[in-house]
C-alpha positions in Angstrom: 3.1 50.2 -12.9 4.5 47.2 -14.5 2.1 44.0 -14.4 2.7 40.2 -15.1 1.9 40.7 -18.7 4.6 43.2 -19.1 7.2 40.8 -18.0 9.6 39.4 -20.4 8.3 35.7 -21.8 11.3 34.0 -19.6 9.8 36.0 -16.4 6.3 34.4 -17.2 7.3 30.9 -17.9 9.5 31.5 -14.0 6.8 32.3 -12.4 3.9 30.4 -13.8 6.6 27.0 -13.0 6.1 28.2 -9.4 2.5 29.1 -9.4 1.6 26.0 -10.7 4.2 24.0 -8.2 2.7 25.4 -5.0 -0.7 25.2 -6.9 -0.3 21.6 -6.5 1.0 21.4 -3.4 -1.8 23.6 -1.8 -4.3 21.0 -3.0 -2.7 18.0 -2.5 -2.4 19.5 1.0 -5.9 20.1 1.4 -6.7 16.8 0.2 -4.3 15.7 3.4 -5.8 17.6 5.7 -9.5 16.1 4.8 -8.2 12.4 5.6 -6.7 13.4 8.6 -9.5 14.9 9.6 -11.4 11.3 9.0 -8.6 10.1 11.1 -9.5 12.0 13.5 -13.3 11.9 13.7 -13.5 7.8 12.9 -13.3 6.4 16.4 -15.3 3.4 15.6 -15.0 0.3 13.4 -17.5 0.3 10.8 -20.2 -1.5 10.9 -19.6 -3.5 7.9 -16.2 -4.3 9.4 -17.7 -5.1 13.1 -17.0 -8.8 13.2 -13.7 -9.1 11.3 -11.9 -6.0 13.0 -11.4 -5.5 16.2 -11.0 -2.2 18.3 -7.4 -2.5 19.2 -6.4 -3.4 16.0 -8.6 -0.2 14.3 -7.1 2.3 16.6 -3.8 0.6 16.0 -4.7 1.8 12.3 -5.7 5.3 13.2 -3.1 6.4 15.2 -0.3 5.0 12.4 -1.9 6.8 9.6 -2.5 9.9 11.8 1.3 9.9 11.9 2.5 9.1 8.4 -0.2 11.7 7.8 1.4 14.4 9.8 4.9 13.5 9.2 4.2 13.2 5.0 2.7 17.0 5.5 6.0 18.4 7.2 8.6 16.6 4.6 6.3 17.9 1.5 6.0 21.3 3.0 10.0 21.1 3.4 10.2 19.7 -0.4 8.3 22.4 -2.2 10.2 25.1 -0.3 13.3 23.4 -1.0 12.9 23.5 -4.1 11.1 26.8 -4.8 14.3 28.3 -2.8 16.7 26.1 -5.0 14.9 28.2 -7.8 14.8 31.8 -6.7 18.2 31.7 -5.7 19.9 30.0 -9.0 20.5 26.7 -7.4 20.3 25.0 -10.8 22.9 27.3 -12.8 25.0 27.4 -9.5 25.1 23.9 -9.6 26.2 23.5 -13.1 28.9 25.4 -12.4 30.5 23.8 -9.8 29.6 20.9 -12.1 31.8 22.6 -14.8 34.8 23.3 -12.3 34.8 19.6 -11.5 35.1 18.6 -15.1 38.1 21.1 -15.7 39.6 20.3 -12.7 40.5 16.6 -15.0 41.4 19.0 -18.2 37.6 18.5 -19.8 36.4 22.5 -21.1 32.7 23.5 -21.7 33.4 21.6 -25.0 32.4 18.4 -23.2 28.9 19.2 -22.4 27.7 15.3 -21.5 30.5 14.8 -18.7 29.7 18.2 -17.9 26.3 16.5 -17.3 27.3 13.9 -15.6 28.8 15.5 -13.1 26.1 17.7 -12.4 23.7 14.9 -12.5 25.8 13.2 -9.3 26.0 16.4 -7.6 22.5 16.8 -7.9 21.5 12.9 -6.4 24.3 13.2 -4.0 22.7 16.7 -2.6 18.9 15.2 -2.7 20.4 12.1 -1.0 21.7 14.1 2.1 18.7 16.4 2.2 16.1 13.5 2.3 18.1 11.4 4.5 17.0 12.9 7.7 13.4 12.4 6.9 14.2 9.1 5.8 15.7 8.3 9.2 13.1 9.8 11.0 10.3 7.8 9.0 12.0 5.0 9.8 13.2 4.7 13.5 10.5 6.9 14.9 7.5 6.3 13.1 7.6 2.8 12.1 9.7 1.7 15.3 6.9 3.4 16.9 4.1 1.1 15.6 6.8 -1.7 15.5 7.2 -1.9 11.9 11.4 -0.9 11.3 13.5 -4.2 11.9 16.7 -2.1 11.0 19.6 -1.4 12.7 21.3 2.5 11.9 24.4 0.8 10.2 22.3 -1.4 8.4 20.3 1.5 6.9 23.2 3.8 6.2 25.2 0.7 4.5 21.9 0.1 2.4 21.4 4.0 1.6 25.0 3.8 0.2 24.9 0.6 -1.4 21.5 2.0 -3.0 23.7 5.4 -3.9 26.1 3.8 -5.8 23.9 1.5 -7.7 21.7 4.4 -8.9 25.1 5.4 -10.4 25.9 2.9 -11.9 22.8 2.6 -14.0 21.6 6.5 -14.3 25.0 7.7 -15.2 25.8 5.1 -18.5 22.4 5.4 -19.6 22.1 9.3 -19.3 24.9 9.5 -20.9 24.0 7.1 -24.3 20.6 9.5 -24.1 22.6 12.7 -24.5 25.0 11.3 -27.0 21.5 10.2 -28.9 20.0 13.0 -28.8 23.2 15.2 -30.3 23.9 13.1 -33.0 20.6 11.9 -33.8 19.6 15.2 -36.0 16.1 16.7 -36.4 14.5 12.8 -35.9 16.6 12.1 -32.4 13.5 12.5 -30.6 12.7 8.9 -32.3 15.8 7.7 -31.4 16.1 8.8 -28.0 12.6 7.5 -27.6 13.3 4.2 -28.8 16.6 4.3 -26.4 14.5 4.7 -23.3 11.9 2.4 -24.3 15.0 -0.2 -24.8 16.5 0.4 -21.3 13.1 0.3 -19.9 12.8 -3.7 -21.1 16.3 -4.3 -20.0 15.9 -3.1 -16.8 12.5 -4.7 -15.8 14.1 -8.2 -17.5 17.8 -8.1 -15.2 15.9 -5.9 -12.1 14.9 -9.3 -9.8 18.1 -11.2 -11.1 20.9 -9.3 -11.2 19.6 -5.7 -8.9 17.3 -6.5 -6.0 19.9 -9.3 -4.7 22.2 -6.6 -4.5 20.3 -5.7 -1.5 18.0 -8.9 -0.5 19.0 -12.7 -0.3 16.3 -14.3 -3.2 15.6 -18.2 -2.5 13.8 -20.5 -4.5 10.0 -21.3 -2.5 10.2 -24.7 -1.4 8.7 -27.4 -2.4 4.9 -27.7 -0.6 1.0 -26.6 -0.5 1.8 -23.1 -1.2 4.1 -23.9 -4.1 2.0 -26.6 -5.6 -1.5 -24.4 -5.5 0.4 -21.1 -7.4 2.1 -23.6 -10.0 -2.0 -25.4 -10.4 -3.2 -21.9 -10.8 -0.7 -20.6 -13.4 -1.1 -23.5 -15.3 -5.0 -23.3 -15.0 -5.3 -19.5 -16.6 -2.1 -20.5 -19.2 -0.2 -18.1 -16.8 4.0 -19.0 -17.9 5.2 -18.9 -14.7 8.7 -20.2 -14.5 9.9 -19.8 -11.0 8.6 -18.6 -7.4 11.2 -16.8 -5.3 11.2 -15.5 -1.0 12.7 -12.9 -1.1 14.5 -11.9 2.8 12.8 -8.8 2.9 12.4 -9.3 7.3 15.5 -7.7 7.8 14.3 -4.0 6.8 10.8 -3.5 7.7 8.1 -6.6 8.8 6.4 -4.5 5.7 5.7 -7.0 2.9 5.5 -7.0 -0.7 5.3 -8.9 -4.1 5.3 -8.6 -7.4 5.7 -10.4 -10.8 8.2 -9.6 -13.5 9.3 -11.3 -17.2 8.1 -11.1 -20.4 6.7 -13.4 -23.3 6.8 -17.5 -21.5 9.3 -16.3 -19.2 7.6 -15.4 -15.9 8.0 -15.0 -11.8 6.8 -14.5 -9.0 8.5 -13.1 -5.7 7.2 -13.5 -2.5 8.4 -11.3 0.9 9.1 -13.7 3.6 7.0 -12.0 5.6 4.1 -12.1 3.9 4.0 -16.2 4.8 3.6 -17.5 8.4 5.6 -20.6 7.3 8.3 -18.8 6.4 8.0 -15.3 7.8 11.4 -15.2 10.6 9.2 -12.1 12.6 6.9 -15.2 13.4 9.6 -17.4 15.0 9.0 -16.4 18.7 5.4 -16.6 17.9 4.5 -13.2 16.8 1.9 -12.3 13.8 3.5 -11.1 10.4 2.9 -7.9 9.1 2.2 -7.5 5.7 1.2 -4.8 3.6 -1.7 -3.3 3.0 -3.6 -3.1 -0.6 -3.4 0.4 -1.1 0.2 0.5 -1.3 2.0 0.3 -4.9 5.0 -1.3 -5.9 7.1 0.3 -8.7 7.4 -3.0 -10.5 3.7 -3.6 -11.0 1.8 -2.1 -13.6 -2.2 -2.5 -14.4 -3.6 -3.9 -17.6 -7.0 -4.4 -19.9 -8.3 -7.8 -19.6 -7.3 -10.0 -22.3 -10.0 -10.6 -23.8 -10.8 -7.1 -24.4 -10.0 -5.5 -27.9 -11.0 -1.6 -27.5 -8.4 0.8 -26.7 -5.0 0.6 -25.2 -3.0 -1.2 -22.3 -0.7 0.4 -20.1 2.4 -0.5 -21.8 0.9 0.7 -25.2 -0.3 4.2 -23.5 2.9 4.3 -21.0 5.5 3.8 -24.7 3.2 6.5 -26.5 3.1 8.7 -23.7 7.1 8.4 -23.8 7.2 9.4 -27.7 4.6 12.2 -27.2 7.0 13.9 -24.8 10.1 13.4 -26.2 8.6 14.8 -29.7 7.4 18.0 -27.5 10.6 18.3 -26.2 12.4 18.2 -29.9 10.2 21.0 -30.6 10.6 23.2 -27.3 14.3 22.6 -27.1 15.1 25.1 -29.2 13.3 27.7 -27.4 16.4 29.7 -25.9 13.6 31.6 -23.2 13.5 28.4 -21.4 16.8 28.4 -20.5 17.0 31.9 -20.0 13.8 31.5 -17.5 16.3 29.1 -15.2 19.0 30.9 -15.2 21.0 30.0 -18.1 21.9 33.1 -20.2 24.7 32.0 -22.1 24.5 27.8 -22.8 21.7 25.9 -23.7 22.6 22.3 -22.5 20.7 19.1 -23.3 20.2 17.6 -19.9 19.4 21.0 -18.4 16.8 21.4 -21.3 15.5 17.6 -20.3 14.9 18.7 -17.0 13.1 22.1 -17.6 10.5 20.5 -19.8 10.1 17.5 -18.6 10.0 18.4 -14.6 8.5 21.7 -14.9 7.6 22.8 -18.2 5.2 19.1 -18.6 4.0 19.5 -15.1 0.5 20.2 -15.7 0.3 17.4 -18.5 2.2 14.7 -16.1 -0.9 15.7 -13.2 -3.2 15.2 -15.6 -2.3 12.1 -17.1 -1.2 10.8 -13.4 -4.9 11.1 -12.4 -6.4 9.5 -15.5 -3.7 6.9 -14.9 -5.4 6.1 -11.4 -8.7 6.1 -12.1 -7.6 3.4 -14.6 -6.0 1.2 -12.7 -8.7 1.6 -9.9 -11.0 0.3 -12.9 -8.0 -2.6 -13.2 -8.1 -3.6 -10.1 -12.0 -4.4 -9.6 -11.8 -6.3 -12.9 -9.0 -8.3 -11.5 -11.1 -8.9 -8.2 -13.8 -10.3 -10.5 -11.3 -12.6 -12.4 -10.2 -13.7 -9.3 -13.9 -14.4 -7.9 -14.6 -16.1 -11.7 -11.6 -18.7 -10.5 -13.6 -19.3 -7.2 -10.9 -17.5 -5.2 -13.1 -15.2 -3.9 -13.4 -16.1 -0.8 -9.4 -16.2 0.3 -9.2 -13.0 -1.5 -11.6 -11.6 0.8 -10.1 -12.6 3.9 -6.5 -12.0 1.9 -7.1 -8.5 2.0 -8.5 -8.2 5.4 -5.4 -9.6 7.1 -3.0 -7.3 4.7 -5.2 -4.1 6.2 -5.3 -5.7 9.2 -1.5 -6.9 9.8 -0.5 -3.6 8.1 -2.7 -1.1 10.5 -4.3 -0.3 6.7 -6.9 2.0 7.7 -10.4 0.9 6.2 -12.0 4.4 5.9 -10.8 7.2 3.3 -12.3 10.7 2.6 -13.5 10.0 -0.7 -12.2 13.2 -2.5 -8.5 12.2 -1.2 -9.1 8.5 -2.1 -10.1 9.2 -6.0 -7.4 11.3 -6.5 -4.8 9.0 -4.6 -5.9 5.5 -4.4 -4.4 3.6 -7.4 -6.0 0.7 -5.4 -9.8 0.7 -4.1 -10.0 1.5 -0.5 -10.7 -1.9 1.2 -14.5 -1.5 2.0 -15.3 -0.9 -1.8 -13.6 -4.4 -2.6 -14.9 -6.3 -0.1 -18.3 -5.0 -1.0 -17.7 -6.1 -4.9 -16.8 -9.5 -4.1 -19.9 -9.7 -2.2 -20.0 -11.4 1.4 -17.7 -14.6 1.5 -16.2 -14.2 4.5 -16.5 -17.5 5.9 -13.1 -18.2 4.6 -11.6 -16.6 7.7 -11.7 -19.8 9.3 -8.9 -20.7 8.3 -5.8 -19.4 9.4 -2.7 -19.8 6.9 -2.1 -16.7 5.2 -0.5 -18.3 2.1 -3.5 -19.9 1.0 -5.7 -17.1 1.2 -2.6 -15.2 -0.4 -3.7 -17.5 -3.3 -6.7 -15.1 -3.8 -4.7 -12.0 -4.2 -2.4 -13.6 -6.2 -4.9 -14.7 -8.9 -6.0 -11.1 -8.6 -2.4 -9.9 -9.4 -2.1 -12.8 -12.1 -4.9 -10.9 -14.4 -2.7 -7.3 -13.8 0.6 -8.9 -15.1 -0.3 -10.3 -18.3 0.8 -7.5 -19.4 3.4 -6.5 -16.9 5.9 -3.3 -17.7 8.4 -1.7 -15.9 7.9 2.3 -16.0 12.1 3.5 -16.1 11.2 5.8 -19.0 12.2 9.4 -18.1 8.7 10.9 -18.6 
């Protein structure tokens, strides 16, 4: 009887890529079902949260997170069988096939792998676009219309998923491209090359994102002139912070979510505020309603964590992020080569580059990428209390403490998180562990103007940014 260690090598690398995927899934499942479960069972605020949180407001909190729970475990449990069928069934090879009949179709053979690529690279997005899109409508006009956070029409989201389509295009496909080109002509040192390539689009793309991108989809005005204004401009200058400009960003006309983030490099740097993260300014507070903003635990792809400045050991995030980037692209100059891994997908007969890229680097480096994601997190959790103390070292404590009780609040943040879920998912520290490290300053909930205690969270953010980076590297 044939076992698993009589298999061919291509059959092992197959099925260990699978093993490992649903390995992954099954825990990160588990690790679902033990929040929900503290959904479930936490009926009652705190105690340590008794006089700032109300009851209405935490089961508010509950019974949203209950449902992003329940709807995030049907869409990944549709994901990972999407894709192991895409797998089984020779989705990939398929794919690049109809890929190759597109390219002939314009008089372009199997001679000219990289448009080849392309193609197969727009089929590809086009296909995940119209898979994901009705979970994406769903999340959006049941779930957060249901707790009144969507402000979107249907046309307005379809023109914006389209608009966000064709951008994506317009970006991935040049630089894919460039990449493949690189890594064909670069000979046996391309993986330096293609390296430095990525690490080059990576700066571009952080430097034009807020300029020349995000308006593409949100109106950016300058903040006006005022108390808010004047207090971030004295605390940049106080902590030699070069900020050069402070934008609202209309971000009220998709979600009364809020964000914001930092971007620039060197004595060139800015800061973008949602509109609805101010009362002043927020249009959801027109007819006399409370913004929402969001809550602390959720990430933004443009903000990265850092070391404190004045600390000399080790690396930042942009030093371990760039060598990170080398490390694989040296592993993949050495694996590419290794005709079984193509064989393993499906690919008996061609070996090409971008199919290679995505074998090793979305399967093949899976195991690496969850263990460097983790160590990642429990980084930046470290990040984030250290920027909570530079922010109580500036005496901000106090408006960051009631900052980040109004984002958990105004966001239905739930305060409570089974711990095991929340190490291995919080980049941010769950709200009670913060509140309890700055200590208990929470008389500044008096006051009632949520850009001033903004102020606090901002000089929080202000330590994270020194050494702000963009992550668009491929690995």
């Amino acid at each position: 009887m044939e076992t698993i260690l009589d298999l061919p090598i291509e059959n092992k690398i197959f099925y260990a890529v699978l093993v490992f995927s649903w390995t992954v899934y099954l825990w990160e499942a588990y690790l679902a079902y033990r929040q929900r479960r503290t959904y479930r069972s936490t009926m009652h605020v705190p105690q340590e949260l008794g006089k700032i949180m109300d009851t209405d407001t935490f089961e508010k909190s509950r019974l949203y997170q209950l449902d992003k729970s329940n709807f995030s475990f049907w869409s990944g449990l549709y994901s990972e069988t999407e894709g192991t069928l895409i797998l089984l069934l020779g989705g990939i090879p398929f794919l690049w096939k109809v890929a190759g009949t597109v390219t002939a179709r314009f008089g372009l053979g199997p001679d000219y792998e990289i448009f080849q690529s392309l193609s197969f690279l727009m089929l590809a997005t086009l296909f995940s676009a119209f898979t994901g899109l009705p979970w994406s409508i769903y999340n959006t006009f049941v779930i957060e219309e249901k707790h009144g956070f969507n402000q979107q029409t249907l046309g307005f989201f379809l023109k914006d998923a389209v608009k966000k389509f064709i951008v994506t295009q317009c970006i991935l496909l040049p630089v894919t491209s460039l990449l493949l080109y690189i890594i064909k002509i670069g000979g046996d040192f391309f993986f330096i090359y293609a390296w430095l390539f990525t690490l080059g689009v990576s700066l571009v793309l952080v430097t034009i994102y807020a300029d020349y991108i995000a308006p593409l989809f949100d109106k950016f005005t300058p903040l006006p002139e005022g108390e808010l204004k004047e207090e971030i401009e004295s605390m940049s200058k106080s902590i030699n912070f070069p900020l050069t400009k402070v934008y609202v960003v209309e971000g009220s006309k998709r979600s009364s979510h809020s964000n914001a983030y930092f971007y620039g490099f060197f004595k060139n740097k800015r800061i973008v505020l949602f509109d609805t993260l101010m009362e002043d300014y927020s249009p959801l507070n027109k007819d006399g309603e409370p913004e929402n903003v969001p809550a602390e635990e959720t990430d933004t792809p443009t903000e990265a964590k850092a070391k404190p400045k004045n600390k000399k050991q080790g690396c930042n995030n942009p030093e371990v992020l760039a060598m990170n980037s080398f490390l694989c692209f040296f592993l993949f100059a050495v694996l590419i080569g290794q005709k079984e891994l193509f064989i393993a997908f499906g690919f008996y007969d061609s070996q090409p580059t971008l199919i290679g890229l995505m074998i090793i680097f979305q399967f093949i480096f899976s195991p690496y990428n969850e263990v460097l994601s983790f160590c990642l997190t429990v980084l930046s959790r470290r990040f984030e209390f250290q920027a909570d103390a530079f922010a109580r070292g500036m005496g901000r404590a106090s408006e960051l403490y009631s900052a980040l009780i109004k984002l958990n609040k105004d966001n239905l943040g739930f305060p409570v998180a089974d711990w095991l879920f929340s190490m291995w998912h919080y980049s941010h520290p769950p709200l009670l562990e913060r509140l309890r490290a700055l200590g208990g300053t929470n008389k500044a909930l008096a006051s009632d103007n949520i850009g001033i205690h903004y102020l606090g969270y901002i000089s929080s953010h202000l330590f994270l940014t020194r050494f702000h980076f963009f992550n668009a590297l491929v690995c």
